[in-house]
The first five atom37 places (N, CA, C, CB, O) and aatype in JSON, in Angstrom:
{
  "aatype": [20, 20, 20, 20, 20, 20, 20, 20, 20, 20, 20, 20, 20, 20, 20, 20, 20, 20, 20, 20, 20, 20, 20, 20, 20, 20, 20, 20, 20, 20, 20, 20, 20, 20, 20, 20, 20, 20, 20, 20, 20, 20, 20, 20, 20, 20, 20, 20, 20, 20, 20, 20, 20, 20, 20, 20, 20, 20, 20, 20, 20, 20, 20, 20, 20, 20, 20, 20, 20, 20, 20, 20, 20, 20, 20, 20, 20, 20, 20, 20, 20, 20, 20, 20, 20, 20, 20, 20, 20, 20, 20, 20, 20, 20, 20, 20, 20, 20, 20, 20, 20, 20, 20, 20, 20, 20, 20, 20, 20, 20, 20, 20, 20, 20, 20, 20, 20, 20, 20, 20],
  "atom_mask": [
    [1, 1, 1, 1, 1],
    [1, 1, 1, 1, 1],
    [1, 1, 1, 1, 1],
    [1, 1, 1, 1, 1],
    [1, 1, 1, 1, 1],
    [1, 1, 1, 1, 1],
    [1, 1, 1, 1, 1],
    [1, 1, 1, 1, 1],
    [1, 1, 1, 1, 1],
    [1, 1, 1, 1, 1],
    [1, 1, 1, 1, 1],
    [1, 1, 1, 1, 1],
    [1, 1, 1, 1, 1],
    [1, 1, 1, 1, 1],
    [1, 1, 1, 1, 1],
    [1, 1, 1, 1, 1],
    [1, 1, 1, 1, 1],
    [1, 1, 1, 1, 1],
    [1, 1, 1, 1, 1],
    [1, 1, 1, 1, 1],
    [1, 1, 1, 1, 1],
    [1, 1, 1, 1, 1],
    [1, 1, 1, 1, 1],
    [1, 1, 1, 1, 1],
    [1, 1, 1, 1, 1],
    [1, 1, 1, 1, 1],
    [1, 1, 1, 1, 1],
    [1, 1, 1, 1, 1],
    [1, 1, 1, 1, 1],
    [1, 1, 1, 1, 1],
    [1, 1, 1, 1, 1],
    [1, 1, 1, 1, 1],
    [1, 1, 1, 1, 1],
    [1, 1, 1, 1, 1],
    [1, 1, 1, 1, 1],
    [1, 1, 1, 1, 1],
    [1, 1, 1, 1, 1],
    [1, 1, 1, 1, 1],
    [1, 1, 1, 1, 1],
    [1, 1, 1, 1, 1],
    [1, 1, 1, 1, 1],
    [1, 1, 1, 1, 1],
    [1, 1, 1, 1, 1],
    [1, 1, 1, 1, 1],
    [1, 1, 1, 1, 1],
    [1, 1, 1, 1, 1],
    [1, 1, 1, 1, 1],
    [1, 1, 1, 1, 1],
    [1, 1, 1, 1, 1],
    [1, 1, 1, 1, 1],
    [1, 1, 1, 1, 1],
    [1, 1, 1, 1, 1],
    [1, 1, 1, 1, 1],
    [1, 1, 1, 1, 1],
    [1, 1, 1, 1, 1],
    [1, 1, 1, 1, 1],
    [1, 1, 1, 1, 1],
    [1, 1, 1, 1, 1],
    [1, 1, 1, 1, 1],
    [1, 1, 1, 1, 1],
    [1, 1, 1, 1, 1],
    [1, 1, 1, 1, 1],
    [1, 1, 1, 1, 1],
    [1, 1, 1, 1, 1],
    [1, 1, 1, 1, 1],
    [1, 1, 1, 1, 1],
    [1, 1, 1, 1, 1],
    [1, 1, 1, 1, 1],
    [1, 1, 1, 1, 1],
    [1, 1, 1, 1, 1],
    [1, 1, 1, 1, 1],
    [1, 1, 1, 1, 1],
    [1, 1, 1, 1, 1],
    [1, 1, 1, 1, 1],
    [1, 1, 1, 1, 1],
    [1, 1, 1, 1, 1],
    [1, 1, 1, 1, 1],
    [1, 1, 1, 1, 1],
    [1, 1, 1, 1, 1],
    [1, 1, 1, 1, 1],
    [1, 1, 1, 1, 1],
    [1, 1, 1, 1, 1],
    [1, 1, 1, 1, 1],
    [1, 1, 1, 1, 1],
    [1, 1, 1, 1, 1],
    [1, 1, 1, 1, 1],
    [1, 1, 1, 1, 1],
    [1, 1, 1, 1, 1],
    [1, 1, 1, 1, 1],
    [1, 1, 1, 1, 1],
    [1, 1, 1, 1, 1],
    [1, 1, 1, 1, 1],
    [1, 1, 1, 1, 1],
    [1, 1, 1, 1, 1],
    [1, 1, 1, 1, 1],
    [1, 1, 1, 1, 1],
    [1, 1, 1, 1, 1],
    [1, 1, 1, 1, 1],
    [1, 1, 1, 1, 1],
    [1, 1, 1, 1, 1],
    [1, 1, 1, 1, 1],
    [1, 1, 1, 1, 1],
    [1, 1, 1, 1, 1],
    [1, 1, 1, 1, 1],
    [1, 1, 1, 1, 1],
    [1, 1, 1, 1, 1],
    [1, 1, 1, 1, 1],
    [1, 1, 1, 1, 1],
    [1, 1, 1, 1, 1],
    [1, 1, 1, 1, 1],
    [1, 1, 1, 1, 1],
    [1, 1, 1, 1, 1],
    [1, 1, 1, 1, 1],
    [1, 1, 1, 1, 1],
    [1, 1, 1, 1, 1],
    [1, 1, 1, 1, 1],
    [1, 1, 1, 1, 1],
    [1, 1, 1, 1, 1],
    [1, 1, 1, 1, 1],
    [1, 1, 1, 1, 1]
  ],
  "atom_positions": [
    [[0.84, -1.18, 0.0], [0.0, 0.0, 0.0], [0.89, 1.24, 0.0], [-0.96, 0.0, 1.22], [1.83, 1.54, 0.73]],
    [[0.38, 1.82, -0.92], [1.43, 4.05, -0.89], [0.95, 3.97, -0.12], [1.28, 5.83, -1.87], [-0.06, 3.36, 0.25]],
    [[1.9, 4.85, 0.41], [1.46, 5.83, 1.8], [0.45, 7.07, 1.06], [3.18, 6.73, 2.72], [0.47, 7.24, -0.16]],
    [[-0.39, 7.87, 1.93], [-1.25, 8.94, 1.42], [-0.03, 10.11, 1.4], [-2.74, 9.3, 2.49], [0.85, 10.24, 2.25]],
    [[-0.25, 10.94, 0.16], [0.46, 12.29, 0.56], [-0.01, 13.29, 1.24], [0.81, 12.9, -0.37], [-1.24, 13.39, 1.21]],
    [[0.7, 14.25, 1.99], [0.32, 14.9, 2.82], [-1.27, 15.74, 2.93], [1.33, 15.56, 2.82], [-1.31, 16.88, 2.48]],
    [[-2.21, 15.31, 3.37], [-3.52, 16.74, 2.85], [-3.62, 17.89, 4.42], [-5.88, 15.69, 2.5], [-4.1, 17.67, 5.53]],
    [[-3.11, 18.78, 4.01], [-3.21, 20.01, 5.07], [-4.65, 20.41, 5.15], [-2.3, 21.38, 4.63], [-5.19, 21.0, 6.08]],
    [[-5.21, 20.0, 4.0], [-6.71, 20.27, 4.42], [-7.73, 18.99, 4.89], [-7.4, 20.95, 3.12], [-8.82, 18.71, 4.39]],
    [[-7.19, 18.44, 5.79], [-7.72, 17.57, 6.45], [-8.71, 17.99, 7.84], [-6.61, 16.8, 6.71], [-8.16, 18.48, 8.82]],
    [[-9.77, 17.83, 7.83], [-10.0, 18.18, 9.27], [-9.14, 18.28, 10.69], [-10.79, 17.41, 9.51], [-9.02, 19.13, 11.58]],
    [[-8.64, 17.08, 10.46], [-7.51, 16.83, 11.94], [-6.7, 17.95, 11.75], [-6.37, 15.27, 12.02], [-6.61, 18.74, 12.69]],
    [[-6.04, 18.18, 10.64], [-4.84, 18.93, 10.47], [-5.64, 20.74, 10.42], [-3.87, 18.26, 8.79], [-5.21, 21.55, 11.24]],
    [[-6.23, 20.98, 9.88], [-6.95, 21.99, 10.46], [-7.3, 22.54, 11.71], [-7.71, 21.87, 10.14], [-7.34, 23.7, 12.13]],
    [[-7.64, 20.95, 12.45], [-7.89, 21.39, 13.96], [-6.56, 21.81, 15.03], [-8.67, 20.08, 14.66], [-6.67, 22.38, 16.12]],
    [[-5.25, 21.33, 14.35], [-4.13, 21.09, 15.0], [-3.84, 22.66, 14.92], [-3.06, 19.94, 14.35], [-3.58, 23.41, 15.86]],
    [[-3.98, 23.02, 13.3], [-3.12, 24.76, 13.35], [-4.07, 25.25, 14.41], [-3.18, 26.04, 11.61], [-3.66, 25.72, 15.47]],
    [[-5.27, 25.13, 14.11], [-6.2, 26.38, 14.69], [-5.23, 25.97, 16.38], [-8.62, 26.06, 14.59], [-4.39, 26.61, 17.01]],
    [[-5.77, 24.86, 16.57], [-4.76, 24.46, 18.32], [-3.62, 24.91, 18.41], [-4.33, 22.87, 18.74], [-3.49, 25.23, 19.59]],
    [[-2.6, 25.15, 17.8], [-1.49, 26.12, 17.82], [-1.45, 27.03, 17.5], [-0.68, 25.98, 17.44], [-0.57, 27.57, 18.18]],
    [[-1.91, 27.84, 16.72], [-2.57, 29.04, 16.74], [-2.74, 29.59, 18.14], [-3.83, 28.88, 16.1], [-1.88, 30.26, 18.71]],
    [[-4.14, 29.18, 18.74], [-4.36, 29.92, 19.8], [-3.33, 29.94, 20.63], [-5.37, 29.58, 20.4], [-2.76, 30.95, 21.03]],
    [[-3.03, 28.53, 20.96], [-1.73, 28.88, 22.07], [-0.74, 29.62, 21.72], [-0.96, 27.77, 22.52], [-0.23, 30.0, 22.78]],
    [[0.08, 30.25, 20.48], [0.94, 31.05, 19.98], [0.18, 32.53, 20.33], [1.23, 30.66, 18.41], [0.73, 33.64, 20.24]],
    [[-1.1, 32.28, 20.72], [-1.56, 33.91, 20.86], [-1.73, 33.92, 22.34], [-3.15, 34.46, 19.99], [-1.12, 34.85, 22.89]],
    [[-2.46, 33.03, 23.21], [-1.89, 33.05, 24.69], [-0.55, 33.47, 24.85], [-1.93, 31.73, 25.32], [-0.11, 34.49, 25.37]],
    [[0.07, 32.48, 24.29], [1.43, 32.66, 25.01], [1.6, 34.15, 24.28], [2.83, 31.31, 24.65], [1.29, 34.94, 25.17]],
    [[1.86, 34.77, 23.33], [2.22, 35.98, 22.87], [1.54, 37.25, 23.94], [1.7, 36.02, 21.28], [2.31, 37.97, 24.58]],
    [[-0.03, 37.43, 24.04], [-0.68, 37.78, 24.79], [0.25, 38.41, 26.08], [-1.54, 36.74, 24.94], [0.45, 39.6, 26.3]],
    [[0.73, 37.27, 26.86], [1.45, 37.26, 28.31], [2.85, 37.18, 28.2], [1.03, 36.09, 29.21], [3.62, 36.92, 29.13]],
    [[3.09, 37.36, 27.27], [4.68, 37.36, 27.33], [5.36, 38.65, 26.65], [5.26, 36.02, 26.55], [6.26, 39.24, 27.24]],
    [[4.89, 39.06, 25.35], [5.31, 39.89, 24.23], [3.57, 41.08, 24.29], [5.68, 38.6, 22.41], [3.19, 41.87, 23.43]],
    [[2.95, 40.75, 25.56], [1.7, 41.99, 25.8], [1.45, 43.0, 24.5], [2.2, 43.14, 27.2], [1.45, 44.23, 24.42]],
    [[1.2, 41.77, 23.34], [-0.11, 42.35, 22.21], [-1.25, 41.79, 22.81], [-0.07, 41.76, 20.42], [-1.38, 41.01, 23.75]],
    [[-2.22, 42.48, 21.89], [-3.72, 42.61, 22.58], [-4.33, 42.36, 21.13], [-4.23, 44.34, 23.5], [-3.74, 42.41, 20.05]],
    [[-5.95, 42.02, 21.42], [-6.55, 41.59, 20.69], [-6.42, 40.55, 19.41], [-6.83, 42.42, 20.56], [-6.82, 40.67, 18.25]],
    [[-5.73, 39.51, 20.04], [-5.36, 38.39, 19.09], [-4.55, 38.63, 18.11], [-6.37, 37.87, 18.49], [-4.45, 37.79, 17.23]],
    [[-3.94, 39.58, 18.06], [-2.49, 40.41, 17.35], [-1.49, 39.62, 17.71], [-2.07, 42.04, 17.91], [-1.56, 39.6, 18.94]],
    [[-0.33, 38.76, 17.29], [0.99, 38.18, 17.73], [2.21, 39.25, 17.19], [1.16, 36.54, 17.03], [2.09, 40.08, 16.28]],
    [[3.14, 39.06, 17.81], [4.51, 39.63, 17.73], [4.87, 39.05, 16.57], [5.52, 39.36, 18.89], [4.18, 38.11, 16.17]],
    [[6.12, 39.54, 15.73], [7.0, 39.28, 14.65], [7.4, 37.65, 14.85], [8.34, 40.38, 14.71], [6.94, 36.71, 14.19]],
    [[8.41, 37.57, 15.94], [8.64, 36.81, 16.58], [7.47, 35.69, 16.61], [9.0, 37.43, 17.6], [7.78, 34.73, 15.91]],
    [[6.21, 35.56, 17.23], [5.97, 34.66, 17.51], [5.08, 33.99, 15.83], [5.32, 34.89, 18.96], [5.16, 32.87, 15.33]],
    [[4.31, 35.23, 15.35], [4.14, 35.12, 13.47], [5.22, 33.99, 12.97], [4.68, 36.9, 12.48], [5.07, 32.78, 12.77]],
    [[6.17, 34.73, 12.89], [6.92, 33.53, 12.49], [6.85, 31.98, 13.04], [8.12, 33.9, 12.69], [6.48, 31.12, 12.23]],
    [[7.16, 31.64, 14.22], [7.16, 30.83, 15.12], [5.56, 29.57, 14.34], [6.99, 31.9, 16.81], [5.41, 28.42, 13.91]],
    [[4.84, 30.68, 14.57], [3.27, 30.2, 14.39], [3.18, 29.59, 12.56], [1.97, 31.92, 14.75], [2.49, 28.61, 12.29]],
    [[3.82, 30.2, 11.66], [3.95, 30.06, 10.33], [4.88, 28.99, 10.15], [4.34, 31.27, 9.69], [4.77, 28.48, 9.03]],
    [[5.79, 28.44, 10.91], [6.67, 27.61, 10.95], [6.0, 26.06, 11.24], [7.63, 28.14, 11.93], [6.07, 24.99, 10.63]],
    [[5.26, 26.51, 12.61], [4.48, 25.27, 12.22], [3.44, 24.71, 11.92], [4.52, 24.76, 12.66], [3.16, 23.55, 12.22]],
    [[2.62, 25.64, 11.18], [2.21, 25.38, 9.89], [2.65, 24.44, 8.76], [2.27, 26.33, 9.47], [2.16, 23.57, 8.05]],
    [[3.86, 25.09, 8.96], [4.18, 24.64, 7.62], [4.97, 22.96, 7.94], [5.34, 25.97, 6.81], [5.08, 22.06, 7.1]],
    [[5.27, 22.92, 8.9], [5.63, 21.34, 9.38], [4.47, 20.69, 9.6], [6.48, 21.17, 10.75], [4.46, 19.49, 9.31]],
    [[3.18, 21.32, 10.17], [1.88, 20.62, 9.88], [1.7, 20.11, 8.42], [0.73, 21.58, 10.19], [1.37, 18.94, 8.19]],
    [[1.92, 21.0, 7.47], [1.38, 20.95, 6.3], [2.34, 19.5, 5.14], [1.52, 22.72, 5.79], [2.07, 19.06, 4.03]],
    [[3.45, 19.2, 6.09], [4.46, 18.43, 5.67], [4.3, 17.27, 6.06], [5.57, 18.82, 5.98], [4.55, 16.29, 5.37]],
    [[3.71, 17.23, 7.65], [3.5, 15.91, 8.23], [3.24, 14.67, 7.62], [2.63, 15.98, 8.94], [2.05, 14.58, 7.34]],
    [[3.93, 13.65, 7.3], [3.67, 12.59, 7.06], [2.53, 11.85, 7.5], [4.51, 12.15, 7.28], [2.37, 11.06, 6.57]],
    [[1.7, 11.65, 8.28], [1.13, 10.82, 9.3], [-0.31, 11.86, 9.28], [2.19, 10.64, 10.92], [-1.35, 11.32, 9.65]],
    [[-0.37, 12.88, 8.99], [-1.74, 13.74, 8.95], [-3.1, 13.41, 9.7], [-2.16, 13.77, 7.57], [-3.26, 13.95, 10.8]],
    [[-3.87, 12.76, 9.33], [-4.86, 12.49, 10.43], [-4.87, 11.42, 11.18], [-5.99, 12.5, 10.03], [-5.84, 11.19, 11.9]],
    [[-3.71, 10.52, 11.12], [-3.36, 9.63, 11.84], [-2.32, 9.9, 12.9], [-3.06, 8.77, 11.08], [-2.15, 9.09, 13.82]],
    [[-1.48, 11.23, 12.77], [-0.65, 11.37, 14.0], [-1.07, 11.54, 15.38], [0.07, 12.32, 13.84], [-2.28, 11.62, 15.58]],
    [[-0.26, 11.62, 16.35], [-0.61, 11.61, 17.18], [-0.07, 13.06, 18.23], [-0.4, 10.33, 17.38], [-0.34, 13.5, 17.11]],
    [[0.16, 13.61, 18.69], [0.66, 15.02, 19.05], [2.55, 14.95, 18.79], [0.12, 15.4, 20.97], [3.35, 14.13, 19.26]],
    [[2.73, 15.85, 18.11], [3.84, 16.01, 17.76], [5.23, 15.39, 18.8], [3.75, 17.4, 17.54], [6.2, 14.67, 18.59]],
    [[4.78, 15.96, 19.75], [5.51, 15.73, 20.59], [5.9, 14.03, 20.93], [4.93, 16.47, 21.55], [7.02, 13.85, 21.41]],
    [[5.05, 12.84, 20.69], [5.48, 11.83, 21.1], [5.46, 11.3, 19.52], [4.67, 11.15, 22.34], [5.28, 10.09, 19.36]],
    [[5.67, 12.25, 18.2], [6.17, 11.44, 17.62], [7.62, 11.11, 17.05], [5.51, 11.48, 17.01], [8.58, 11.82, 17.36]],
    [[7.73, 9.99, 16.2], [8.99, 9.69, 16.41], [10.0, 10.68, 15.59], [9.13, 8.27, 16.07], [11.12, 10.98, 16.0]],
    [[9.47, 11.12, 14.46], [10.2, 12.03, 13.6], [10.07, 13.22, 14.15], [9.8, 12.08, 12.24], [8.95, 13.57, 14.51]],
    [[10.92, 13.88, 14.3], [11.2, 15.42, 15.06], [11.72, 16.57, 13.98], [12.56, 15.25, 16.35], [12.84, 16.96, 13.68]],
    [[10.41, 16.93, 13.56], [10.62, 17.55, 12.21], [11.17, 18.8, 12.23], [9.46, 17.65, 11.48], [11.85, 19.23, 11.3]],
    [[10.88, 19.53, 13.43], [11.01, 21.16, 13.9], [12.83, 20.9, 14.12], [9.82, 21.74, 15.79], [13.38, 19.85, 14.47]],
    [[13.41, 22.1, 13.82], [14.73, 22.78, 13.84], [14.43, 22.73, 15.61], [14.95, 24.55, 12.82], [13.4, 22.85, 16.28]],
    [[15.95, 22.49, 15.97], [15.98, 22.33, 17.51], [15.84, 23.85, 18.02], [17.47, 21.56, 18.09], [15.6, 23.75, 19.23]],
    [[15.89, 25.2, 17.67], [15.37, 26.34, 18.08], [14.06, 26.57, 17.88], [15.97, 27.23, 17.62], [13.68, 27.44, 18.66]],
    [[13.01, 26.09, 17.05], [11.88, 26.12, 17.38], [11.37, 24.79, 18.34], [11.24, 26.32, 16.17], [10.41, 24.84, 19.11]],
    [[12.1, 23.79, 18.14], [11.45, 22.85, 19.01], [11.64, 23.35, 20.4], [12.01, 21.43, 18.83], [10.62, 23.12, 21.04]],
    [[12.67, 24.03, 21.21], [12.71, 24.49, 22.14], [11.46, 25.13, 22.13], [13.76, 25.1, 22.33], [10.61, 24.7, 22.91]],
    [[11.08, 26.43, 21.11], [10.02, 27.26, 21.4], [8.72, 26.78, 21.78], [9.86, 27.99, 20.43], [8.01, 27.13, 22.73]],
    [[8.41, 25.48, 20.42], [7.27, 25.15, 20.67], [6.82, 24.58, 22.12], [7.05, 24.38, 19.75], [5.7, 24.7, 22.6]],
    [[8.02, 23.9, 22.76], [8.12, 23.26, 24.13], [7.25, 24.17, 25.18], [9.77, 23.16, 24.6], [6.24, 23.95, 25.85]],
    [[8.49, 25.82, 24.95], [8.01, 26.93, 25.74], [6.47, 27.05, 25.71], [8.65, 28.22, 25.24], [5.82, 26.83, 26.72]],
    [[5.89, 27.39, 24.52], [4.88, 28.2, 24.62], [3.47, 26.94, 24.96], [4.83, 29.22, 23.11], [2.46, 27.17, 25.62]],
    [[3.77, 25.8, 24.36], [2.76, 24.7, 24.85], [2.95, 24.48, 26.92], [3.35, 22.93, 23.77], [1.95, 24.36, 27.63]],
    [[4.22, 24.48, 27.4], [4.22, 24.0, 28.49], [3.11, 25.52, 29.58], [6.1, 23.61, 28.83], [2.39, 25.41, 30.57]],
    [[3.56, 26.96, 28.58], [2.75, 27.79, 28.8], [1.59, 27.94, 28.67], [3.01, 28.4, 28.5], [0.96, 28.48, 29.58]],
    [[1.06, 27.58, 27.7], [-0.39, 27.78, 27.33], [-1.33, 26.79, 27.32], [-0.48, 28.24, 26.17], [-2.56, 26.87, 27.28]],
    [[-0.4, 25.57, 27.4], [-1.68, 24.41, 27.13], [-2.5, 24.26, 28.52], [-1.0, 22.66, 26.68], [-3.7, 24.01, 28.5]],
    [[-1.75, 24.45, 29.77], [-3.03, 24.76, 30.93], [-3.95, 25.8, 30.76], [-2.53, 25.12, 32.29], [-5.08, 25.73, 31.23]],
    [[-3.48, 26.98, 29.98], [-4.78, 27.48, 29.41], [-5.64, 27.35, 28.42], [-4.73, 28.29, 29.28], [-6.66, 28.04, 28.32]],
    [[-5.31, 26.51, 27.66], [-6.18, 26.33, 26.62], [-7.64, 25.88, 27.04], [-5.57, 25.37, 25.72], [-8.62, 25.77, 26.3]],
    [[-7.56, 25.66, 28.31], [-8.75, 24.8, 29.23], [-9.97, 25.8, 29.81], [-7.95, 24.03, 30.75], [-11.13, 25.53, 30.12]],
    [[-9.27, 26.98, 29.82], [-10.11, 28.0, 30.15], [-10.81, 28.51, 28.35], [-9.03, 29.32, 31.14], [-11.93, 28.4, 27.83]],
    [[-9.57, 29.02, 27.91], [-9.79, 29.63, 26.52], [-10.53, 29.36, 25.54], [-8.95, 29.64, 25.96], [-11.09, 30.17, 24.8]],
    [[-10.56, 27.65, 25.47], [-10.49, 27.27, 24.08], [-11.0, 25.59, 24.59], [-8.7, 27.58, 23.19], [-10.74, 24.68, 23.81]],
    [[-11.53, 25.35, 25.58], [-11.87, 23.91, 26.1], [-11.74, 22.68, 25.19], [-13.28, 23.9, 26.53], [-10.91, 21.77, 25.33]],
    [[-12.61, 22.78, 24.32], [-13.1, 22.03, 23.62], [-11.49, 21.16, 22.11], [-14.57, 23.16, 23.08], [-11.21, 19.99, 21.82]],
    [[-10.97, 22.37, 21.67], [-9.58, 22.23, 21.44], [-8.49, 21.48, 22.07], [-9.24, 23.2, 21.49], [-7.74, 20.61, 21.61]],
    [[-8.61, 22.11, 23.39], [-8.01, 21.4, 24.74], [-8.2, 19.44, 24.83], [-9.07, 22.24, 26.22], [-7.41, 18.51, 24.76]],
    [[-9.34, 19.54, 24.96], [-9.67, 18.17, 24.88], [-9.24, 17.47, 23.66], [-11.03, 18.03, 25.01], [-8.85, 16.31, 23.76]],
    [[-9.28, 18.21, 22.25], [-9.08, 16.83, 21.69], [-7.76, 17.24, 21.12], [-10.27, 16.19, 20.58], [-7.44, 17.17, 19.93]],
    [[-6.95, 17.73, 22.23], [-5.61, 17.71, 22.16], [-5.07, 16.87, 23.26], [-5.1, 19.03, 22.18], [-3.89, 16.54, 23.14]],
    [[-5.72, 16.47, 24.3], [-5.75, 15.5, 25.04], [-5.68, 14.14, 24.87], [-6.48, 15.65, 25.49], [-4.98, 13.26, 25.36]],
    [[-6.98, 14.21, 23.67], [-7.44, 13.08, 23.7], [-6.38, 12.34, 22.14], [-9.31, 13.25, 23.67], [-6.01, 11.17, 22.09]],
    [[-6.18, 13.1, 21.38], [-5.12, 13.39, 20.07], [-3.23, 12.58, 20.86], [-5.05, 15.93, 19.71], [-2.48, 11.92, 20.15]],
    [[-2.97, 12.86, 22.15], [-1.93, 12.73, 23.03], [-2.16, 11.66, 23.11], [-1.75, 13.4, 24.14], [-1.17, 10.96, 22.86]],
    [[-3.63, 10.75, 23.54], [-3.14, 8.99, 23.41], [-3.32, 8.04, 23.08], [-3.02, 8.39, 23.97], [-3.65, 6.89, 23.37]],
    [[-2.85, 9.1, 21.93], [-2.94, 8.56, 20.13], [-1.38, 7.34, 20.17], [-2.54, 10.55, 18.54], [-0.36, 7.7, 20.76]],
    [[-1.44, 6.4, 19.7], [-0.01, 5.49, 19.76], [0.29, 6.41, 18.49], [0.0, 3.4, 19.56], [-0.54, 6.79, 17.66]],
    [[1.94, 6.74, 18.54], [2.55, 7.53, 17.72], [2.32, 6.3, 16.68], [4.08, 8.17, 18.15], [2.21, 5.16, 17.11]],
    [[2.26, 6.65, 15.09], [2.45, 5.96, 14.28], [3.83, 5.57, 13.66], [1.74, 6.36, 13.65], [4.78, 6.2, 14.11]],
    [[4.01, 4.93, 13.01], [5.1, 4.41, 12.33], [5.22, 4.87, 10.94], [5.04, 3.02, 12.36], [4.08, 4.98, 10.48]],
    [[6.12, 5.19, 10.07], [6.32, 5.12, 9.02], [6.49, 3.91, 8.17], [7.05, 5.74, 9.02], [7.09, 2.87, 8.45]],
    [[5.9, 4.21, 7.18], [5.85, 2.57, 5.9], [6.89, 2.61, 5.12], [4.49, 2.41, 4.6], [7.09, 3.49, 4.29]],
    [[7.62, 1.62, 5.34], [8.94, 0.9, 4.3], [8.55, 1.65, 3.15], [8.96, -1.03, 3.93], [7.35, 1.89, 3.01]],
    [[9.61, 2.18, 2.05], [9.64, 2.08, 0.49], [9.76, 0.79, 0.08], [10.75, 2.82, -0.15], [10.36, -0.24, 0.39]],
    [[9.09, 1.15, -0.63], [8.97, -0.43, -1.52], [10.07, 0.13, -2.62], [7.01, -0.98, -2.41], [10.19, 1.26, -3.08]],
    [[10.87, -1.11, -2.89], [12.21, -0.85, -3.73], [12.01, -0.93, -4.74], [13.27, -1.53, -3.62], [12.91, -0.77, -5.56]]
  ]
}
């Protein structure tokens, strides 16, 4: 069986930006004090970055939260970041954004998937 190629317009994968999204604006919010869902340069970027590793993901509506999977796609200076601003915001996402929250929870115990052999 091919593997599927990547679809960024997947529901799951939709639900993931919008889920990083917000937390890139919490955390921006309380750290870099823009207002009204406005982000910093800094965190724009940050937020566009992983996007775009969303949009690359192998595993798309089958992954499981980035974090326990096995390929570590993010540059080790954003993976630091993303670390930061999730270990920041994801206790709020519970107030903010509940419902997100949860099926970022529930997305976490997801068994990381595996990648499929090339066939030679």
């Amino acid at each position: 069986m091919l593997p599927q190629p990547p679809n960024p317009q997947h529901k799951r994968m939709k639900r993931e930006k919008k889920t990083i999204g917000y937390m890139t604006q919490i955390y921006c919010k309380n750290h870099h004090n823009t207002k009204g869902g406005e982000i910093c340069k800094e965190c724009s970027e940050f937020e566009e970055y992983a996007f775009i590793r969303l949009d690359k993901c192998p595993f798309q509506d089958k992954k499981s939260t980035c974090g326990k999977c096995l390929i570590h796609c993010y540059r080790p200076d954003m993976k630091e970041k993303v670390k930061v601003v999730m270990r920041y915001s994801g206790p709020r996402m519970l107030i903010y954004h509940p419902t997100l929250a949860l099926h970022h929870a529930w997305d976490s115990h997801r068994k990381a998937p595996k990648l499929a052999k090339k066939a030679n």
